[in-house]
N, C-alpha and C positions, 0 to 999 in steps of 0.2 A: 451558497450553492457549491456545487462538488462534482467530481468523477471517477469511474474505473472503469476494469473490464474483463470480464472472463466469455470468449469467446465459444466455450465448450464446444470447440472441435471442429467448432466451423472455419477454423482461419484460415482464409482463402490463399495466403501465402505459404512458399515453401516451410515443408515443414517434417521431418525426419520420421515424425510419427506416422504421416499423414501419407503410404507410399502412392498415391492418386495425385499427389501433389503437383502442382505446376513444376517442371525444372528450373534452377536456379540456385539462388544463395541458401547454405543448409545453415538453419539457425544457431544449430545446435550440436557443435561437431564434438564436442566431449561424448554425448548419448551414441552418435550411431551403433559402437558397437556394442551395446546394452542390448538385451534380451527384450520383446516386447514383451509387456505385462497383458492380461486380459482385462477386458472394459465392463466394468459391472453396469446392470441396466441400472439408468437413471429412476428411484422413486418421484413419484406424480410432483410431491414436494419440492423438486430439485428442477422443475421445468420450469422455462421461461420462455415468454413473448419473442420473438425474433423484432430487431429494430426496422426501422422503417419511415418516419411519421414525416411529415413536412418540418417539426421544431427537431427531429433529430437531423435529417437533411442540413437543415441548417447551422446548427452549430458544426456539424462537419465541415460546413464551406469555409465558418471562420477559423477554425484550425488551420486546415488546407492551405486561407489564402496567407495566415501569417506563420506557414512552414514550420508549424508546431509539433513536438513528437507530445501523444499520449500517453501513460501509462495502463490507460481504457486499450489504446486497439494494441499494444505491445504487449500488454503479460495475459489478457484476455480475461472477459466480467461478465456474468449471465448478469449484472442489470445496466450493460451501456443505453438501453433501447428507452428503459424509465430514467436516467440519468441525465440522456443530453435532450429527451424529449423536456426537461424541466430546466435546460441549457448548464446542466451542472458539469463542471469540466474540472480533472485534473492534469495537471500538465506535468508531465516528464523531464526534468531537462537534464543536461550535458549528455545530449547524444542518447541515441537507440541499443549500445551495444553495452554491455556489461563485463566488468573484469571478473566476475564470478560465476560459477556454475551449478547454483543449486539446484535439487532434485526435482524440485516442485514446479520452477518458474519457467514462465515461455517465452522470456525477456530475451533478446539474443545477446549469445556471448561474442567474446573475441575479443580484438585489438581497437578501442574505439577511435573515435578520431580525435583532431583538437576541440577545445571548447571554443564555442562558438560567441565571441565576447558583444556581439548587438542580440543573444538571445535576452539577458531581462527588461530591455526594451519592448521586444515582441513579443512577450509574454504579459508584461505588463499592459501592452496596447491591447490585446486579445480579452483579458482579464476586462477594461474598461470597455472595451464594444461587449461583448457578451453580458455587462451589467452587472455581474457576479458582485453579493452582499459576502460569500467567502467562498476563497477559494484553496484549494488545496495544491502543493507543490512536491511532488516527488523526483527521484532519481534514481539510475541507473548508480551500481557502484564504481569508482572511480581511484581503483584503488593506486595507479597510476599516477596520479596527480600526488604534490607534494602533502597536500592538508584534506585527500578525498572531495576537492572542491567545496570545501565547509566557505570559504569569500565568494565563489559561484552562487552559493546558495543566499549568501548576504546582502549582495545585489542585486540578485532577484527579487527578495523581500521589498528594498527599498525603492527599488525602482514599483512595485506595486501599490505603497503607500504614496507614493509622486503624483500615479497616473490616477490612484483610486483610492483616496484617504479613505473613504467610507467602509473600503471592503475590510475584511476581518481574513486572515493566514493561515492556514495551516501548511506545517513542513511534513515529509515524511520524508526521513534519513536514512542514511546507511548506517553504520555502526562505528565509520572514520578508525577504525582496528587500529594501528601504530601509527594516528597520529596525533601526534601533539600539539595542545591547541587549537584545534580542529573545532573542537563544539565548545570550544570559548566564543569561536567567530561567529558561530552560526546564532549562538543563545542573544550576544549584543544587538543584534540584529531585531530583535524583541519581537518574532512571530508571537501570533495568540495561542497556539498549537503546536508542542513540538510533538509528533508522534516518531515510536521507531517498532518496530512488530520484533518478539520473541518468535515470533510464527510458529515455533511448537516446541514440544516441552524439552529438557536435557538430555534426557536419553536419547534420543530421535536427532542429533545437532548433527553427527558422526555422516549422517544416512543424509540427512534431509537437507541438511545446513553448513555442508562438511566447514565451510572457511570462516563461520563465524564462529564466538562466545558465548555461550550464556551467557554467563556470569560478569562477561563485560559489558553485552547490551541492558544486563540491571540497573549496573553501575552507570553507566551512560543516562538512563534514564535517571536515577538516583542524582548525579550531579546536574543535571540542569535545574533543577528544583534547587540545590544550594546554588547555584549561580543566579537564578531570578524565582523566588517561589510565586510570581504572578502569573507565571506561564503556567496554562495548562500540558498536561505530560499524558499521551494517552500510548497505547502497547496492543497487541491485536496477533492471535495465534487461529490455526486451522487444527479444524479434527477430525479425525475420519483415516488418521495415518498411521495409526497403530497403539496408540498412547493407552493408557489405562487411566481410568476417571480419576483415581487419586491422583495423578499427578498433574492433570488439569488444575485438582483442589492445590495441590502443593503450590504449581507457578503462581496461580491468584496470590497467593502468602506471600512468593519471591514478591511481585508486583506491587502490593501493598507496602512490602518492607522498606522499597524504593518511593514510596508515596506516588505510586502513577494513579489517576483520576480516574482515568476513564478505557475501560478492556474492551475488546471487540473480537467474538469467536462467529467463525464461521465453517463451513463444509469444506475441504477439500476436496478440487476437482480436477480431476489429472488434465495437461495441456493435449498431451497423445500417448501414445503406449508403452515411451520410452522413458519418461517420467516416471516419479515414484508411484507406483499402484496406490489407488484407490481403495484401504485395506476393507472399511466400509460403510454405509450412510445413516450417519448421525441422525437420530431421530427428533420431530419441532419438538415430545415432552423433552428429551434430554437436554436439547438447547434451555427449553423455559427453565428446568431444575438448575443448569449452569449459571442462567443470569441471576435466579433469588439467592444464590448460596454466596454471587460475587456482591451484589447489593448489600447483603448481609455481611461481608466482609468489609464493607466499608468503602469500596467505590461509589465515588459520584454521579458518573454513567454507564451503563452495561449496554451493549445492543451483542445478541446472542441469539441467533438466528441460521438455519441451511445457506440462505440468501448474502448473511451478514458479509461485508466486504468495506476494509479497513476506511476507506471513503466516502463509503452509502449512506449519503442523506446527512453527509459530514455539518453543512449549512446548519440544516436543523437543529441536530445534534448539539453546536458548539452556543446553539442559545439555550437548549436545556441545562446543559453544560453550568454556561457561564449562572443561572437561574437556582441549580442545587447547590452553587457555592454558593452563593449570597443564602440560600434558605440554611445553609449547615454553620453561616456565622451570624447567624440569626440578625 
C-alpha cells in the first residue's frame, strides 16, 4: 500500500498563490515575485472526490500522532482522499523544506532544519500500526547534507524491515547531484523499488527543473541496475507543460536505454498561479496512446493516466510489477 498528494488548490495553508490565504509562513519565497499565470478550467477528467471518510480520518491520526511529514499533504495529490481511505501512505522524510526550487512543486523551500535521527524509528512504527504490505519513502532534497542524506534514507529502509519484514519498499530519491557515493548507500540498503522521476522532458529541465540533469538522473537510474539488477528501477514524468509528443517518445528510449522497468505519466497540475502554467490538458486517449507505445517499448509496467501520480496504487503496482518479470523470464 502507498501515498501522495495533490491538493489542487485547496491547501488550506499559506500560500503565495493563494492571496485569501491565512497570514503567515510563505512557502515559497523564490515565486513571489513571478507574474501570476492564468488557471485553465479543470476538464470533467481532472476532477476528484474531496477527502473525508472515517478510514481517511484515520490514517491522518496515525501520521499526526507519530509527527510524521507526508509528501500527500506537502507537494499536494487529487487522490489523498482514495489513497488513505485504503490506508495507503507515503512518507516524507528529513524535514518539510526543500533546498530546491522547482517550478512545478508545492513542497516548501528554504533552509531546512537538522535531521531528525529517531525519525526511521517513527516511520518504521507508523509503517507497522498502519499494516502497510508496501510502503513507499520519499524525500525532500537535501542538498545540504554531505551524501543528500542517501544513510538517512538507509536506515529508514532498515529500520522498516525490523519493525515490518513482511512489508515490501519503495524509495523515491533525489538525484544525490555532486555526491559521491551517495546511491552506493542507498542501493546496499536493497529497497524493492528504487524510483527517481525525470518529471519532464530535456528541453523543459532549464524552466521547470532548473537545478537538476537529465542526463544525470539517466544515469542514476542506469547505475543502480549495475549495482543490484534485482531492484526494480521505476522513472515517472508530467504533461501538460509544453513538451511535444515526440519527445515524450524520445525520453521512453532515454528510459529504456537505462533499463528502467516501469514509467509512470501523469497531468500536470499547477500548485497556484505562480508555478509553472498549466500549458494544457492531456487528453485519457493520448494518455492510453502513451502507455501502448511505452509497453511496446519494452517496459514492464506503464500506468499513464490524467490521475496518474508517481505512488498511486504503488502496492499494487509493485505485485504486477514483480509478476511481468517472472512472466518475461519465462
Amino acid at each position: 500500500m502507498a501515498l501522495v498528494l495533490d491538493l489542487l488548490n485547496r491547501d488550506p495553508r499559506p500560500n503565495i498563490g493563494n492571496p485569501k490565504a491565512d497570514a503567515g509562513e510563505v512557502r515559497h519565497p523564490e515565486k513571489q515575485k513571478r507574474p501570476e499565470n492564468p488557471v485553465l478550467r479543470k476538464p470533467d477528467w481532472i476532477r476528484v472526490k474531496a477527502p473525508g471518510s472515517p478510514k481517511w480520518a484515520e490514517t491522518k491520526a496515525i501520521v499526526k500522532a507519530n509527527k510524521l511529514v507526508t509528501v500527500c499533504e506537502e507537494a499536494g495529490c487529487p487522490n489523498i482522499g482514495e489513497c488513505w481511505e485504503k490506508k495507503h501512505a507515503t512518507f516524507m522524510i528529513m524535514g518539510d523544506t526543500c533546498t530546491r526550487a522547482c517550478a512545478f512543486c508545492n513542497v516548501k523551500t528554504g533552509v531546512p532544519e537538522p535531521l531528525d535521527h529517531d525519525e526511521p524509528r517513527k516511520v518504521a512504527e507508523a509503517v507497522a500500526k498502519l499494516g502497510l504490505e508496501h510502503v513507499v519513502i520519499t524525500s525532500v532534497d537535501r542538498d545540504d547534507l554531505k551524501d543528500g542524506g542517501a544513510e538517512h534514507f538507509a536506515q529508514v529502509i532498515r529500520a522498516i524491515r525490523a519493525a515490518s519484514a513482511g512489508t515490501t519498499i519503495e524509495i523515491l530519491t533525489p538525484d544525490f547531484l555532486r555526491k559521491p557515493g551517495a546511491l552506493e548507500i542507498v542501493v546496499a540498503a536493497r529497497p524493492d523499488v528504487f524510483n527517481h522521476n525525470l518529471e519532464t522532458v530535456p528541453g523543459k529541465y532549464l524552466t521547470v527543473r532548473p537545478g537538476a540533469r537529465y542526463f544525470h538522473s539517466l544515469r542514476l537510474l542506469q547505475r543502480v541496475k549495475e549495482l543490484d539488477p534485482a531492484i526494480f528501477t521505476k522513472s515517472g514524468i508530467m504533461v501538460g507543460l509544453g513538451e511535444e509528443r515526440n519527445e515524450v517518445l524520445q525520453l521512453m528510449d532515454d528510459l529504456r536505454s537505462a533499463d528502467v522497468d516501469f514509467i509512470t505519466i501523469g497531468q500536470y497540475l499547477a500548485p497556484s498561479r505562480k508555478h509553472h502554467a498549466v500549458i494544457r490538458f492531456v487528453t485519457p486517449d493520448e494518455f492510453k496512446g502513451f502507455e501502448t507505445i511505452a509497453y511496446v517499448k519494452g517496459f514492464l509496467m506503464v500506468s499513464s493516466t490524467p490521475l496518474t501520480r508517481s505512488s498511486h496504487h504503488a502496492g499494487e503496482d509493485f505485485a504486477k510489477l514483480r509478476a511481468a518479470r517472472a512472466a518475461r523470464l519465462g
